[in-house]
C-alpha positions as CSV (number, residue, x, y, z in Angstrom):
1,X,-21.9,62.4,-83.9
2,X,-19.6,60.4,-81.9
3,X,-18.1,63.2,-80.3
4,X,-22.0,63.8,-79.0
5,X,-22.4,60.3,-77.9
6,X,-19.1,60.8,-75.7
7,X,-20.3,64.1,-74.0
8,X,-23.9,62.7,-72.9
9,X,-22.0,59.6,-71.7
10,X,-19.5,61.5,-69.3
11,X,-23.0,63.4,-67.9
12,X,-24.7,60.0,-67.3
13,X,-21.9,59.1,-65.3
14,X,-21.3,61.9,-63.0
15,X,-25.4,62.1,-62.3
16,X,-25.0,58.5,-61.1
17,X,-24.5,59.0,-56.9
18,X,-21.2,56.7,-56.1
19,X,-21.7,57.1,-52.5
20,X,-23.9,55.1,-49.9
21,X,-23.6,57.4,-47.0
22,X,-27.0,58.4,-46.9
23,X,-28.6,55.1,-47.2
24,X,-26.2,54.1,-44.3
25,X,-27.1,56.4,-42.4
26,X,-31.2,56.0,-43.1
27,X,-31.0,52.4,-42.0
28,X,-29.1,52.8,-39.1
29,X,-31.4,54.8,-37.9
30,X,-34.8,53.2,-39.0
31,X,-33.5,50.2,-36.5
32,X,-33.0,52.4,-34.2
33,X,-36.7,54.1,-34.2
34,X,-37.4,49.9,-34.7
35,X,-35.7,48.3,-31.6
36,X,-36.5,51.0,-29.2
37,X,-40.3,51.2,-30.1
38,X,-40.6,48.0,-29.5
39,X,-38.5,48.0,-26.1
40,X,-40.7,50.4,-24.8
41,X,-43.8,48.8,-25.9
42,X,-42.8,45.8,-24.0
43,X,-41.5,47.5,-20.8
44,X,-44.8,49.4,-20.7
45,X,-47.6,47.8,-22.7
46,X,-49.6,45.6,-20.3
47,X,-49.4,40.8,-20.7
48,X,-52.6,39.3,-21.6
49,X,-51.3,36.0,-20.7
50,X,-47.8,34.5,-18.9
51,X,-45.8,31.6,-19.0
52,X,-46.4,28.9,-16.5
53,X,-42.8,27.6,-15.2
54,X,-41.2,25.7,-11.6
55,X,-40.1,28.0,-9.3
56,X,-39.3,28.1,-5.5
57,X,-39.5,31.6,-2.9
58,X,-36.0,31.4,-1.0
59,X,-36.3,33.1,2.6
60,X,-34.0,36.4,2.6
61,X,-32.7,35.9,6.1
62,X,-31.4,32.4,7.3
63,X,-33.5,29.9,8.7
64,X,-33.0,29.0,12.5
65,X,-32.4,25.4,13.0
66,X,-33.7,24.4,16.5
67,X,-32.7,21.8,18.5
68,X,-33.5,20.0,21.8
69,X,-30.1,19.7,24.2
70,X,-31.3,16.2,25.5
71,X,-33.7,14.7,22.4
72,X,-37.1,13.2,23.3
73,X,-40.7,12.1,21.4
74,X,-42.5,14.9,19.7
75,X,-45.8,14.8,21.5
76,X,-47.5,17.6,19.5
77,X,-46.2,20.4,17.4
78,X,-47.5,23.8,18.5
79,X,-46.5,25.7,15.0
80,X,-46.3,24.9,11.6
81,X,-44.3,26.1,8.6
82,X,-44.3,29.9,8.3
83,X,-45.7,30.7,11.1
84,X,-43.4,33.8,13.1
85,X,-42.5,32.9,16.4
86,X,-41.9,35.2,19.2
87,X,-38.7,34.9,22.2
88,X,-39.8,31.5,24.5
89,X,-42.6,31.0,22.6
90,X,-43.1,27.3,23.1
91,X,-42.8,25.4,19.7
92,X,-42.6,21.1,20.2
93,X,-44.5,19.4,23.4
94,X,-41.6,16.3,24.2
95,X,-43.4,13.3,25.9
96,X,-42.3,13.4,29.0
97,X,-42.5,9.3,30.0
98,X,-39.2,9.1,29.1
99,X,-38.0,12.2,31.0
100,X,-40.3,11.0,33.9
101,X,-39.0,7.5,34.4
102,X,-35.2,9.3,34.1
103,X,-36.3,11.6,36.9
104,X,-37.8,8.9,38.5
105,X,-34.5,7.1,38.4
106,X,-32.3,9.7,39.7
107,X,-34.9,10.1,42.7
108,X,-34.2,6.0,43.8
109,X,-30.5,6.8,42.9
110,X,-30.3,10.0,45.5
111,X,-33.3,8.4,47.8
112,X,-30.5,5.0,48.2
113,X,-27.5,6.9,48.8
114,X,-28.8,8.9,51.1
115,X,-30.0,6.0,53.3
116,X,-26.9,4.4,52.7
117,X,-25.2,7.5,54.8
118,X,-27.8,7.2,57.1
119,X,-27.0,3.6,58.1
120,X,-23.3,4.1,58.1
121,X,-23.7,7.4,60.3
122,X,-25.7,5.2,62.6
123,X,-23.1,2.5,62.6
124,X,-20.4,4.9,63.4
125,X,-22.3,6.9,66.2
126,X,-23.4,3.3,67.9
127,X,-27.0,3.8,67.2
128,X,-30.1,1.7,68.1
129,X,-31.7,2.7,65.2
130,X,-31.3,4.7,62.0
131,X,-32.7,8.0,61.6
132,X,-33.3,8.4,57.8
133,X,-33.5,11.8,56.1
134,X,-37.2,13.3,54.7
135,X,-36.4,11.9,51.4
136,X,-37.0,8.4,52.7
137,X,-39.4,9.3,55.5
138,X,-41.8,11.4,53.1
139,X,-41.9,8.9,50.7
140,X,-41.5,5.8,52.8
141,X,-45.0,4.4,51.4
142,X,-43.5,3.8,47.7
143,X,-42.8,0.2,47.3
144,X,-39.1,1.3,46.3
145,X,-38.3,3.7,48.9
146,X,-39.9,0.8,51.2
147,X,-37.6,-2.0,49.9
148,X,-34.7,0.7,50.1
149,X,-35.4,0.7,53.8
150,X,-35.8,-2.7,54.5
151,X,-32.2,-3.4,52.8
152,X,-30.6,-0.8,54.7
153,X,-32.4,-1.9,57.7
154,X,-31.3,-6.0,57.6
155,X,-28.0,-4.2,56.7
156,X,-27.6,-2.4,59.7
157,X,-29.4,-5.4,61.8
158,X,-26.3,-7.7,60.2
159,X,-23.4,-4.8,61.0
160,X,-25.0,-4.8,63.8
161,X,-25.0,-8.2,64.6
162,X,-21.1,-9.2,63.7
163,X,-19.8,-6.1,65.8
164,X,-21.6,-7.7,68.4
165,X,-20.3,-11.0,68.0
166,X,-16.4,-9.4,67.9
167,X,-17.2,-7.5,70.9
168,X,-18.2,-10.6,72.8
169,X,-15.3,-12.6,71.5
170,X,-12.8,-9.8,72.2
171,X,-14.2,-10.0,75.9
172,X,-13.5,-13.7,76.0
173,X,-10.3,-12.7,74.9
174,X,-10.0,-10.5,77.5
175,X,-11.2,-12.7,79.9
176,X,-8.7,-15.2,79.1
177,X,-5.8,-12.9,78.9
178,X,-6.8,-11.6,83.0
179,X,-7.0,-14.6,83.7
180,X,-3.4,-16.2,82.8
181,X,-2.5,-12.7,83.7
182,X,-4.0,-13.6,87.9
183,X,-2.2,-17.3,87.1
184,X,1.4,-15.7,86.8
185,X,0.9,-13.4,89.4
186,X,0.1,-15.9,91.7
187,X,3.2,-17.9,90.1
188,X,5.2,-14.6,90.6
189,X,4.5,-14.6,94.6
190,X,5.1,-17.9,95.0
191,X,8.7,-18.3,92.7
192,X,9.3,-15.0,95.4
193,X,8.8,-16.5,98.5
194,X,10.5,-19.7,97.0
195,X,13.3,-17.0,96.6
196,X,13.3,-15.7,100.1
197,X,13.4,-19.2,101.4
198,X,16.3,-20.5,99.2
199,X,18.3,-17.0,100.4
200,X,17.4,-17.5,104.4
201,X,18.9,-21.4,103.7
202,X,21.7,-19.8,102.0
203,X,22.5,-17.2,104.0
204,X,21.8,-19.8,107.6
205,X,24.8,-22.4,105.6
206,X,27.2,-20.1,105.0
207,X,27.3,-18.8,108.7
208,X,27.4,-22.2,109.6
209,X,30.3,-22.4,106.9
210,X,32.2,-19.6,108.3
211,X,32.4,-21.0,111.8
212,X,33.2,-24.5,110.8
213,X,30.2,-26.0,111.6
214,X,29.6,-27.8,109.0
């Protein structure tokens, strides 16, 4: 009886399967069917809704940073953010008061020098009068290219004025240098005939001397 018992224990044991290959096997690849179903499901299958997050579009080329070479007052912009621009398309309108009153500026600057040359050339060449250049003359009814030439005017009056006055007292000068210049010729001729007259006496004694005259 026990020697039964024994034999149908030693079959119960070898029908039991020791070995878990199989369900290894079976899982590994019931994940695998699982995962990639669903991958594919949600490369292809179509959202009903999305997510609503912050986000910002970044421009794939670099944005060109502009800048004027002198700096001014925008006026009026004549694009706006976006837009494409083309080669010398005009983008900022500068007020121009400020370039306008630096133009305006130089012009007085150059108009002044100018005049200034004018006078001096006139000085120089002994001028009457000076003969400004079209800069002045074309513009001669602003009320700054006027006061330009009535400056350079009283200028040349003055220059003219003090050369004058030299020139009259070098010829005083002059005058009074010919005139002690007649006085010692005058005093030359007579010290020379005093001379003549001392050597006639001279030479009349010694003759006298040399026969015992006197």
């Amino acid at each position: 009886m026990k020697e039964i018992a024994k034999i149908e224990d030693a079959q119960w044991y070898g029908a039991v399967p020791r070995s878990i290959w199989k369900q290894t096997t079976a899982g590994l690849l019931l994940m695998a069917v699982t995962f990639g179903g669903f991958g594919t499901w949600a490369f292809t299958a179509p959202l009903a809704a999305a997510i609503i997050a912050q986000g910002s579009f970044v421009a794939t080329g670099q944005n060109k940073i502009i800048q004027h070479l002198e700096g001014g007052i925008i006026k009026q912009l004549l694009v706006s953010e976006g837009d494409h621009v083309e080669t010398n398309q005009p983008l900022v309108l500068l007020d121009e008061t400020a370039a306008r009153a630096k133009e305006r500026q130089l012009f007085f600057r150059q108009a002044r020098l100018e005049a200034i040359v004018a006078r001096l050339t006139a000085e120089v060449d002994g001028a009457e009068t000076i003969q400004f250049p079209a800069i002045i003359t074309e513009n001669r009814d602003d009320p700054e290219i006027a006061s330009i030439v009535h400056s350079q005017r009283l200028n040349f009056e003055g220059s003219r004025t003090k050369l004058s006055s030299e020139i009259r007292l070098l010829d005083q000068n002059i005058g009074a240098l010919k005139f002690r210049a007649g006085g010692y010729e005058q005093l030359l001729k007579a010290v020379t005939i005093q001379l003549g007259l001392l050597r006639e006496e001279y030479n009349g004694k010694k003759t006298l001397l040399d026969q015992g005259l006197i």
